[in-house]
C-alpha positions in Angstrom: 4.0 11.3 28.3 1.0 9.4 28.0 -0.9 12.6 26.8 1.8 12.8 23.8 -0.1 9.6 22.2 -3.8 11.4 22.3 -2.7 14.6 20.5 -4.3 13.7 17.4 -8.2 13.0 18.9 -9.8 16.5 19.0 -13.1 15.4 17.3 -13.6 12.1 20.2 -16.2 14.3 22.8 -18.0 14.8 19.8 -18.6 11.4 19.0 -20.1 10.4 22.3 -22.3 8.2 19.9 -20.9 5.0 17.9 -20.7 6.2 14.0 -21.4 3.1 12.1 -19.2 3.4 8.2 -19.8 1.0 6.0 -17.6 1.1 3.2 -18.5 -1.9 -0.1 -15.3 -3.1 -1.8 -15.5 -2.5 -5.1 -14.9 -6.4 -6.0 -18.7 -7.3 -5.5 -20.0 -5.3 -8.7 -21.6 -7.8 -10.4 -21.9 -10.2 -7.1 -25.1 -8.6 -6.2 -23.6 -5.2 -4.7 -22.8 -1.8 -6.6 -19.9 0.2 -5.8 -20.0 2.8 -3.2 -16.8 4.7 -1.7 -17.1 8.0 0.8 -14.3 10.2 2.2 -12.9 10.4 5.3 -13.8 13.8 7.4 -16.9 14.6 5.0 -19.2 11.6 6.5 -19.0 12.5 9.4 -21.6 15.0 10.2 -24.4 13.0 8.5 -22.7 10.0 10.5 -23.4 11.8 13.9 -26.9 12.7 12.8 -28.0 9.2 12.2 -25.8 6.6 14.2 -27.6 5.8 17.5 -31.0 4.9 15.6 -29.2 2.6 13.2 -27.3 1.2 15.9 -30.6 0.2 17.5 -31.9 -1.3 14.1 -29.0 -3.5 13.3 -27.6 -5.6 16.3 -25.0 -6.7 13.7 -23.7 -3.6 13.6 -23.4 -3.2 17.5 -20.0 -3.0 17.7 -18.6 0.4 16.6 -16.3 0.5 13.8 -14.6 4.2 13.1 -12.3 5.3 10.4 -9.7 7.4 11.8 -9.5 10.8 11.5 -7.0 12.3 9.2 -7.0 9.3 7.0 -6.3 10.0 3.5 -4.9 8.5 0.2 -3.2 10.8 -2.0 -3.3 10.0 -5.8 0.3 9.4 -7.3 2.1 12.9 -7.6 1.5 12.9 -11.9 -2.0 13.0 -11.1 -2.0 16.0 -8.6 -3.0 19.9 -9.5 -1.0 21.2 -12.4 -1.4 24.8 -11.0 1.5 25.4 -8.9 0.0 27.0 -5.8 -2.8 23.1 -5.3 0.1 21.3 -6.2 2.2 22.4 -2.9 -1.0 23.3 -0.8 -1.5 19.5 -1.6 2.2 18.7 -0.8 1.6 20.4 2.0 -1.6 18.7 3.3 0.3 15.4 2.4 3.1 16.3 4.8 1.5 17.4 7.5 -1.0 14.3 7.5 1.7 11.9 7.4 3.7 14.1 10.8 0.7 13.8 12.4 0.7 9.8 12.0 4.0 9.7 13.0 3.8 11.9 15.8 0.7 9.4 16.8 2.9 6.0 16.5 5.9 7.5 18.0 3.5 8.6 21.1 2.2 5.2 21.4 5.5 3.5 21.6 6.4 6.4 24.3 3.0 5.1 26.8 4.3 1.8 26.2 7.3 1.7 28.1 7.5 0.0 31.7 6.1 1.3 34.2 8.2 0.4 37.1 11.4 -1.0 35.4 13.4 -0.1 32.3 13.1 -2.1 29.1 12.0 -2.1 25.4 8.8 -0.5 24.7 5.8 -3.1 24.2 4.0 -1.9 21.6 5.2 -3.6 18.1 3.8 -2.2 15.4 4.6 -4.7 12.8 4.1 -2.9 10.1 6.5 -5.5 8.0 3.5 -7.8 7.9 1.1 -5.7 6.8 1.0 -5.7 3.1 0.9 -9.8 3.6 -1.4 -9.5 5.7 -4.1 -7.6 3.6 -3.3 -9.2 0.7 -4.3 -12.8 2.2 -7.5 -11.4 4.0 -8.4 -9.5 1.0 -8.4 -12.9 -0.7 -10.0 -14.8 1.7 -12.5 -11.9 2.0 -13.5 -12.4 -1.7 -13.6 -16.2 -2.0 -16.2 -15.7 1.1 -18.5 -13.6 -0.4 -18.5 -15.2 -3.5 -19.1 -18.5 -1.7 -21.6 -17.4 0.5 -19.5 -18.0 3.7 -20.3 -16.2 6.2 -18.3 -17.4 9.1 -14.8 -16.6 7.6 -16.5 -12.8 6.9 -17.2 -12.7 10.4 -13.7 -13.5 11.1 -11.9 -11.5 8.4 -14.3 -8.0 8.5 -15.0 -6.1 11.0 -18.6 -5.9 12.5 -20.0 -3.1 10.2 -18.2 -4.3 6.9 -19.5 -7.9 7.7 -23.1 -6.6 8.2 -22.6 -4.8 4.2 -21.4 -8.3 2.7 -23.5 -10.4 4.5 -26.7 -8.1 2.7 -24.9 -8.6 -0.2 -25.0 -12.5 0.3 -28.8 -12.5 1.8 -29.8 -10.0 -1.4 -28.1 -12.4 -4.1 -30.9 -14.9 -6.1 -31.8 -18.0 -5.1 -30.2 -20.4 -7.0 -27.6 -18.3 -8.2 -24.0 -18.7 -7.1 -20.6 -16.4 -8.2 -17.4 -17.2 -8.7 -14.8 -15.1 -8.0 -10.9 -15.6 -9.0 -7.9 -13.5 -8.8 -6.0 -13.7 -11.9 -3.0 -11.8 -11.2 -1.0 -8.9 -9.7 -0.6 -5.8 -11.9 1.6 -2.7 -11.3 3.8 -4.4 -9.6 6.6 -1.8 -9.4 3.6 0.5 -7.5 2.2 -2.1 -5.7 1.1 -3.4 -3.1 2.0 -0.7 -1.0 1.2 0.7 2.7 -0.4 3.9 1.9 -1.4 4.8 5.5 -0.4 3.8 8.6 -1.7 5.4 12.1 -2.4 4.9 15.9 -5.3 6.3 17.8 -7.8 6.6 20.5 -11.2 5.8 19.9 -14.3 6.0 21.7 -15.2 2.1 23.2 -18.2 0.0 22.3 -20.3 1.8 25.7 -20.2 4.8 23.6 -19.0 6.8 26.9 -16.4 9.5 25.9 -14.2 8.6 28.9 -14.1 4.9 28.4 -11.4 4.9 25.5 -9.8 2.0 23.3 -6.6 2.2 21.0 -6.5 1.1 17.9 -4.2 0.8 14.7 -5.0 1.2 11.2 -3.2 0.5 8.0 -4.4 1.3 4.3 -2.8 -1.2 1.8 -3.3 -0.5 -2.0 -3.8 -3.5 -4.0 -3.8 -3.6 -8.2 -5.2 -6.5 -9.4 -6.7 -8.7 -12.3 -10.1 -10.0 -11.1 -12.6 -12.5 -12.5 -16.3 -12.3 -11.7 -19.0 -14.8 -13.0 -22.0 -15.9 -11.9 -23.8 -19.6 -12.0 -27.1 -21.0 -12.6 -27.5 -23.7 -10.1 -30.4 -25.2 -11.2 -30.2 -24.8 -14.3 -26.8 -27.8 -14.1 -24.5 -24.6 -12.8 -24.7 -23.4 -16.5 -23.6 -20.1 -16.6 -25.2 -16.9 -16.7 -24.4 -14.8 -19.8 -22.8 -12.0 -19.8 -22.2 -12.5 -16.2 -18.5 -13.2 -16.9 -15.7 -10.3 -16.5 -12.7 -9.4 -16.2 -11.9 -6.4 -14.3 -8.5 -4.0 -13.2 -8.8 -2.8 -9.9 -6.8 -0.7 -7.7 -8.3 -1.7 -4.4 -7.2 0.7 -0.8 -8.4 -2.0 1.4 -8.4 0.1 5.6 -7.4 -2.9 8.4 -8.4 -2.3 12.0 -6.9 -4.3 14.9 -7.7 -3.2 18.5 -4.6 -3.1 21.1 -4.8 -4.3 24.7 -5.0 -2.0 27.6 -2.1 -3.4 29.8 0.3 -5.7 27.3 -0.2 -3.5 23.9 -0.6 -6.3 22.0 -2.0 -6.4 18.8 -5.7 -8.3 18.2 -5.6 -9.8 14.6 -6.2 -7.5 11.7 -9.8 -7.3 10.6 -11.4 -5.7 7.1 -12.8 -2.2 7.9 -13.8 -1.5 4.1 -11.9 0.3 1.1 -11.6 4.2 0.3 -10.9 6.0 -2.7 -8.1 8.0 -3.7 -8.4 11.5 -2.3 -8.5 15.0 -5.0 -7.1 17.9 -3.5 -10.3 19.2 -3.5 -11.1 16.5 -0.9 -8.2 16.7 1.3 -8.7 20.6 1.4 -12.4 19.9 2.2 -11.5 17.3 5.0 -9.3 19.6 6.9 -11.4 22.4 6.7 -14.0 19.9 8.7 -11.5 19.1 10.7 -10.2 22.4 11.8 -14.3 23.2 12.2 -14.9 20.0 14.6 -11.3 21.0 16.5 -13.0 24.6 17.3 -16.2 23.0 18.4 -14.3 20.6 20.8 -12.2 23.7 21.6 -15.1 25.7 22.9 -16.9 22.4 24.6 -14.7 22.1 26.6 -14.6 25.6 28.5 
């Protein structure tokens, strides 16, 4: 039974090194970062190529922060392929990614059980409290990095993301400050909403392909009205113009929480970064890696 939860990990003896993804949230244009957004199977290879020298450049980054495998987030279905043979290759590639989550979760709960007596199983996913969730850290996340606060990014990010937004912080100008507000929630019939949810194994911080930890991941879409400005602070805080702007964003802001060996509980959910929204060009790209890296494994291990 316990094998049924590590189905969906072909790529792991691959990764014998820690792959360091940094993803900036697109709410820092303007606060002294640009936007910058990769996909999910497609960074890997460079990833592989250049992780153990950066991991020895940046103790901040030391502990190990992977994306999942297999995550993806599908544009809504107006905006897939109008030729008929994408569109259900896509519907497809949708379906089959969300089985393979589901077969993941429903694996984990399985491992979970008791050992030696009968009972529940202990793993709680929670997923109830996940949009919540997000939606305060991504707040919090934001106030920080407009405030300079470091100490609640350390909390609220996980060690790679908090690396890219303490840069951001450390590369601002002296004696300039931003302020950052969120107005409002927009779409509100669309969201917030969970767009992925998914257990799996990853490799530990030693980097050791047999030393293994599990971890959950949820992608929650945000839409929102944002105000950005930035302040001269020796200048009486006057404000810097054209500094101030209003923004829409559609924000799909990945959590990461690590779960315990023994007890399956659930270590508070951190800030991995945000992703785009995935083409169908993407998604057929991604899986095509994926089937490549499952083949490689394949034959490694003869």
């Amino acid at each position: 039974m316990a094998e049924l939860a590590r189905i969906p990990r072909p790529w792991l003896p691959l990764l014998r090194r820690p792959i360091q993804t940094c993803m900036v949230a697109s709410p820092y244009v303007g606060l002294g970062q640009s936007r910058s957004f990769s996909a999910t199977a497609a960074v890997y290879r460079t990833q592989m190529k250049t992780a153990h020298k950066s991991m020895r450049r940046n103790e901040v980054n030391a502990q190990p922060q992977f994306l999942l495998p297999f995550t993806i987030v599908p544009p809504p279905i107006w905006r897939w392929p109008t030729s008929p043979s994408k569109f259900f290759q896509m519907a497809y590639l949708v379906a089959k990614n969300r089985f393979q989550a589901l077969f993941s979760l429903i694996g984990i709960y399985f491992v979970s059980f008791p050992e030696k007596s009968f009972g529940l199983p202990r793993f709680r996913a929670h997923k109830g409290a996940t949009i919540p969730t997000a939606k305060a850290l991504h707040l919090e996340m934001s106030e920080a990095v407009a405030s300079g606060d470091k100490e609640t990014l350390r909390r609220v990010c996980s060690g790679g993301f908090f690396g890219t937004l303490a840069g951001v912080i450390d590369n601002r100008p002296h004696g300039v400050r931003a302020e950052w507000e969120l107005l409002r929630y927009v779409d509100k019939a669309r969201y917030p909403r969970l767009a992925d949810f998914r257990c799996s194994y990853q490799p530990s911080p030693s980097g050791k392909a047999k030393d293994m930890r599990l971890v959950k991941q949820a992608v929650v879409s945000i839409s929102s009205v944002q105000r950005i400005a930035r302040y001269y602070d020796r200048y009486g805080g006057a404000k810097i113009p054209g500094s101030e702007r209003e923004q829409h964003l559609v924000e799909h802001i990945v959590l990461q929480a690590e779960i315990k060996d023994k007890t399956f509980e659930s270590e508070p959910w951190k800030i991995w970064g945000t992703l785009s929204e995935m083409s169908f060009e993407k998604m057929r790209d991604d899986a095509a890696l994926f089937t490549e890296l499952m083949a490689q494994n394949a034959k490694a291990g003869r």
